[in-house]
C-alpha positions in Angstrom: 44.4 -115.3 -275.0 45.6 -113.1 -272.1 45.3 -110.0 -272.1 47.0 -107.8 -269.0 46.7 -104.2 -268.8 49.5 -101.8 -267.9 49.3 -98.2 -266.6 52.6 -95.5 -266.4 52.6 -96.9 -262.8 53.2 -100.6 -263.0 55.7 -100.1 -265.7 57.7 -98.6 -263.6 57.0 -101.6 -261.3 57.8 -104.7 -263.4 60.4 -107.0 -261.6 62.0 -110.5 -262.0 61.7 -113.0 -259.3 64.7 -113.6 -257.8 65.1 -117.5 -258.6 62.8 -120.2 -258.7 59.6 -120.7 -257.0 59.6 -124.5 -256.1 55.8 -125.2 -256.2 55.2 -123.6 -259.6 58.2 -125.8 -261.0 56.8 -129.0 -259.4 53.0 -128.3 -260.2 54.5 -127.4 -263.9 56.1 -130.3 -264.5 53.3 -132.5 -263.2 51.7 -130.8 -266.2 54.4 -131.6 -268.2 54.9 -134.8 -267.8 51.4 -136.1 -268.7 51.6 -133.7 -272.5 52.7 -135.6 -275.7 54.7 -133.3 -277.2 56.9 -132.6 -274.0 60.3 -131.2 -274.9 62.9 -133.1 -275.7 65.3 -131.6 -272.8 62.9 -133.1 -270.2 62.6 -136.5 -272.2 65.7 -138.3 -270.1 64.0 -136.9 -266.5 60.7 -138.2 -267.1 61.9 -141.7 -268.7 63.8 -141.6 -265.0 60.6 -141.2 -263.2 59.1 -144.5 -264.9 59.7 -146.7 -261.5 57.6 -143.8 -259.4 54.2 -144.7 -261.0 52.1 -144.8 -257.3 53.5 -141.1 -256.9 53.4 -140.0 -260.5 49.4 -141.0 -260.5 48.9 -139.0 -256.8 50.4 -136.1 -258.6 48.3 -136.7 -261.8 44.9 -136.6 -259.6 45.7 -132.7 -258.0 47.2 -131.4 -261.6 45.5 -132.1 -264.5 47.1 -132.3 -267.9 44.9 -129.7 -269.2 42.8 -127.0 -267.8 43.2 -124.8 -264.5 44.8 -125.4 -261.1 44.2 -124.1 -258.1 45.5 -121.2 -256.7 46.3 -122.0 -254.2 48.9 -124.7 -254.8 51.4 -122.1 -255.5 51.2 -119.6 -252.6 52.4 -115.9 -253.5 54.9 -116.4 -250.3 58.2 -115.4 -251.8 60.0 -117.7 -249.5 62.5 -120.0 -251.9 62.8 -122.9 -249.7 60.3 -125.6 -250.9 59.0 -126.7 -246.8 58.2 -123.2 -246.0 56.2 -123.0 -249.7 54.7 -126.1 -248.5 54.0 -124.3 -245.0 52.3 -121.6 -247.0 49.7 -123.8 -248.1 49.0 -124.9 -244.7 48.3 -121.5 -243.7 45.7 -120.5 -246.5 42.5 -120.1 -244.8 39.4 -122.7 -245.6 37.6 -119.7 -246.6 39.7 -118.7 -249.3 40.8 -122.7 -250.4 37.0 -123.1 -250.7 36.4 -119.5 -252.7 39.5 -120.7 -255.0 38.3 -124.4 -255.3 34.9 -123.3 -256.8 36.6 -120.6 -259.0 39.0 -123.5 -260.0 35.4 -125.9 -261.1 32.6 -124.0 -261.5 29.6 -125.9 -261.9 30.1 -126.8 -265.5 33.7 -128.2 -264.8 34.1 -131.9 -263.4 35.7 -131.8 -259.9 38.2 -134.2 -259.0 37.8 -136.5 -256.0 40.5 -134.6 -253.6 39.2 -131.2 -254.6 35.5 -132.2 -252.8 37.3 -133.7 -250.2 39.1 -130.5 -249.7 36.0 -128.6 -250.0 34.0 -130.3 -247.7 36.6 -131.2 -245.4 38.6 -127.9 -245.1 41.8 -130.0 -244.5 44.7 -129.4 -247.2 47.0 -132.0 -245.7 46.5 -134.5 -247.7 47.0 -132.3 -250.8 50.3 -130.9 -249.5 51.7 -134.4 -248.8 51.4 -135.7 -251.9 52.9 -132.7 -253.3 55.8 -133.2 -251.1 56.1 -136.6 -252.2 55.9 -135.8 -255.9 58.8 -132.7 -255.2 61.4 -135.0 -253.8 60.9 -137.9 -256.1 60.4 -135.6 -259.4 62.1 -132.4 -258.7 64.6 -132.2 -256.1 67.0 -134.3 -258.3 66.9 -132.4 -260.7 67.2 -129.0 -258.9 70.7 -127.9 -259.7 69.5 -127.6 -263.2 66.7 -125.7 -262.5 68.6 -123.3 -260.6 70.8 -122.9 -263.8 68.2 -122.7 -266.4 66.2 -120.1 -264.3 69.4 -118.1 -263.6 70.3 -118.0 -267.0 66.8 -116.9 -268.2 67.3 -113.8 -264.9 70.0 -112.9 -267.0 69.1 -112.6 -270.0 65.9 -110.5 -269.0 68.3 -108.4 -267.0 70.3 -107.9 -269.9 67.1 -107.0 -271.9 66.1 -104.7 -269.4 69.5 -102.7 -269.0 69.5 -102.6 -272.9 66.2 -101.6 -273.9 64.1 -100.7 -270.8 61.3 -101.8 -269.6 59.3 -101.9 -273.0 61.9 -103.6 -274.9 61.9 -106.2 -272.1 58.0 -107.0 -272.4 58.4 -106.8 -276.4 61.1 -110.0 -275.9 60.0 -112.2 -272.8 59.3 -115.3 -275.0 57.7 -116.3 -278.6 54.1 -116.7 -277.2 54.1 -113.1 -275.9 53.5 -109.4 -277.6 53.9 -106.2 -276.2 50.8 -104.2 -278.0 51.2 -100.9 -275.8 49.1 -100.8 -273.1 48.5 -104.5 -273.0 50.5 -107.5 -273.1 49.2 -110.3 -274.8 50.0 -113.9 -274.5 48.8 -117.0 -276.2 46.7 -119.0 -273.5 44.5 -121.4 -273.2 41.7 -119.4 -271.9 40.7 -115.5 -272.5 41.5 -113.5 -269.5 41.7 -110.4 -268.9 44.5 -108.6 -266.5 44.2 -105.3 -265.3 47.3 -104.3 -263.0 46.1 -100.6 -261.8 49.3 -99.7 -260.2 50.5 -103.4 -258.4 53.0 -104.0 -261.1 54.1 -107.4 -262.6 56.1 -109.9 -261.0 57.8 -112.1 -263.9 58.7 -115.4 -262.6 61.0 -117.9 -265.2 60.5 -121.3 -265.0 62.6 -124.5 -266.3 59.0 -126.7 -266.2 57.2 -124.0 -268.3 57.2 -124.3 -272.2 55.1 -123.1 -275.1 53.4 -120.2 -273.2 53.0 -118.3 -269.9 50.9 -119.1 -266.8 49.4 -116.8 -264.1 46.8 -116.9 -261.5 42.8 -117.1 -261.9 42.4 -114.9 -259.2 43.1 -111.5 -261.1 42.8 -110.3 -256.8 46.0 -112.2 -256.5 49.3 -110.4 -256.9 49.9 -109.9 -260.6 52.2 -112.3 -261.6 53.8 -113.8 -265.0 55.2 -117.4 -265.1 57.6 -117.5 -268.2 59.0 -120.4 -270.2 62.8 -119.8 -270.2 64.0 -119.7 -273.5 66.0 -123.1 -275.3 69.0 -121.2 -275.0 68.4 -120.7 -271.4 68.4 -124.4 -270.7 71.4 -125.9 -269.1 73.9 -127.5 -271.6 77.1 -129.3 -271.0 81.0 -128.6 -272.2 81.5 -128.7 -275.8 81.6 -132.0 -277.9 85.3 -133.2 -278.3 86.8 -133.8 -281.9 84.4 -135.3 -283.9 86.9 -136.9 -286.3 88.1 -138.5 -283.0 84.2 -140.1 -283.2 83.9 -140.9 -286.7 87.2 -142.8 -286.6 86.0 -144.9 -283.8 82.4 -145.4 -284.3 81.8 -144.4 -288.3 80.4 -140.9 -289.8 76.4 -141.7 -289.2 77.0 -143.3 -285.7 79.2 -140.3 -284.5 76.7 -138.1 -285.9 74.0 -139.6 -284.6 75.6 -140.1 -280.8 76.4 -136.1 -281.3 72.7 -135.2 -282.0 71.5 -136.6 -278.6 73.1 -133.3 -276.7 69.4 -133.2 -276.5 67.1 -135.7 -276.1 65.9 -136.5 -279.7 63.0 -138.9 -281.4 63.9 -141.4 -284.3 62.1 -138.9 -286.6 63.8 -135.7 -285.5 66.9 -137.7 -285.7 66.7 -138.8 -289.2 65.5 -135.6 -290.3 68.7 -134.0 -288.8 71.4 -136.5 -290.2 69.2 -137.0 -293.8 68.7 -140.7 -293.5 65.5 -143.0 -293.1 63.9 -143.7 -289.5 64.7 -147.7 -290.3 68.4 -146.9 -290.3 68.0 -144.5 -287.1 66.9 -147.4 -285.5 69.1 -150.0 -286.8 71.9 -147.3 -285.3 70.3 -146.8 -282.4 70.2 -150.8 -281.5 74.2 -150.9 -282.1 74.8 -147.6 -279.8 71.9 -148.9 -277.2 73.5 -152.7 -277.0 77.2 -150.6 -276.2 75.6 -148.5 -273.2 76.0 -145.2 -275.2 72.0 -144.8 -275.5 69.1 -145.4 -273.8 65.4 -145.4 -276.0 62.0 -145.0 -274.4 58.8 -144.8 -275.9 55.8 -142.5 -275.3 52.7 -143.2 -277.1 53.8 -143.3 -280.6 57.1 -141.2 -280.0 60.3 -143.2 -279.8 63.0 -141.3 -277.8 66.7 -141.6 -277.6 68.8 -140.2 -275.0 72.7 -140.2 -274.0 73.6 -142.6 -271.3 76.1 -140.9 -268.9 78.9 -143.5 -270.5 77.6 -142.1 -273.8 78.3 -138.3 -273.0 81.6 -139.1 -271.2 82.0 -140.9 -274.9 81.8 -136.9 -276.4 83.4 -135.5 -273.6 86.4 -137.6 -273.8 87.3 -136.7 -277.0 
């Protein structure tokens, strides 16, 4: 659990970050996309990645799936503009990439190759390149939405904080966090503790976060909170057309089913939704897949269907 520690002072110095931060999306969602249970909004963006396997396994090697990353990956700069983020991690001292590196893999924690390297080498280029690689293959694509989902989540803390102050924003920042006055508390991997002693918090939302916060090792660092933006906070299209329209043309369970993949959905969630058997999900889904309206992927044992851009102009249509 993590625990951070508020005086009267930094609650009167908790503020939002003013968009995105492009290193802690793109480190995030390097996360992300190696965890099982990924969301289902992010299913159609991975299964897109599938042809960038050389890049995806670079990426793989600096962030793990599990456990800590290093600080320094995701400089405190508050520059928005992913080269100059990149440009910040150029500029971090050895001194301090070596202090964070063992911080990051204390002697009981396996180091990855490039980590030693970095150690021994003091040279962070390497690390930075295939970071850059990894951003515009993964993440610059997809960076309008980003922008949305992020801005949507800004509002709604906004909104929050107009409404209820600052307290009745901390008591509602996500599902994995409680306000327990003084202390915040968050579900997390690790304990840590967090005292702020007057520097405030810095909540940053984040479209590659999910299930529960993130924040620095280095309580030394600036305080800061990376937050999963709500579901609702997510970017979603116009409204479904008619559905009769649908039905007529494609039958009840096919319409249905083509109007549950707004978001990205597994046979199982699918057939729990429309309240038929996973054989005839996929016996639909071969139909709507063979007419361009679906695409299905697997991941490990999870079989994923998502709308093709001819099946969503399909429900736009309407």
């Amino acid at each position: 659990m993590l625990r951070i520690r508020f005086t009267s002072a930094d609650l009167a110095r908790v503020r939002v970050a003013s968009g995105p931060h492009p290193l802690w999306e793109s480190v995030l969602s390097i996360n992300g996309l190696q965890y099982h249970n990924l969301p289902a909004r992010y299913w159609a963006w991975r299964s897109a990645l599938s042809e960038h396997q050389d890049i995806l396994r670079a990426a793989y090697s600096v962030v793990p799936a599990s456990g800590n990353f290093a600080d320094f990956l995701t400089p405190t700069s508050p520059a928005t503009d992913v080269d100059e983020q990149f440009d910040a991690i150029r500029r971090v001292p050895q001194a301090v990439v070596r202090d964070d590196l063992a911080r990051t893999y204390p002697a009981e924690v396996p180091t990855p190759r490039w980590a030693e390297q970095v150690y021994d080498s003091g040279r962070v280029d390497p690390v930075v390149q295939t970071l850059e690689r990894y951003h515009h293959t993964a993440v610059r694509p997809v960076w309008s939405a980003v922008q949305t989902g992020v801005e949507q989540a800004r509002q709604r803390l906004t909104a929050l904080l107009l409404s209820a102050g600052v307290e009745g924003l901390l008591s509602r920042l996500h599902t994995s966090i409680r306000w327990r006055d003084p202390i915040l508390e968050a579900d997390y991997l690790t304990d840590q503790a967090l005292d702020l002693d007057g520097r405030g918090l810095l909540i940053v939302p984040s479209y590659f976060c999910f299930g529960a916060p993130v924040t620095f090792i280095d309580g030394d660092l600036p305080p800061t909170l990376v937050l999963p933006i709500q579901p609702d906070d997510a970017p979603v299209d116009e409204s479904i057309g008619d559905l009769d329209v649908l039905v007529r043309l494609l039958g009840p369970t096919r319409a249905k089913f083509l109007a549950g993949l707004e978001s990205a959905a597994s046979t199982s969630e699918l057939a729990h939704r429309l309240g038929v058997s996973p054989g005839s999900i996929s016996q639909h889904a071969k139909v709507l897949r063979e007419s361009g309206l679906i695409t299905t992927t697997r991941f490990g044992h999870s079989v994923n269907h998502t709308l093709t851009p001819l099946g969503r102009a399909v429900l736009r249509g309407l």
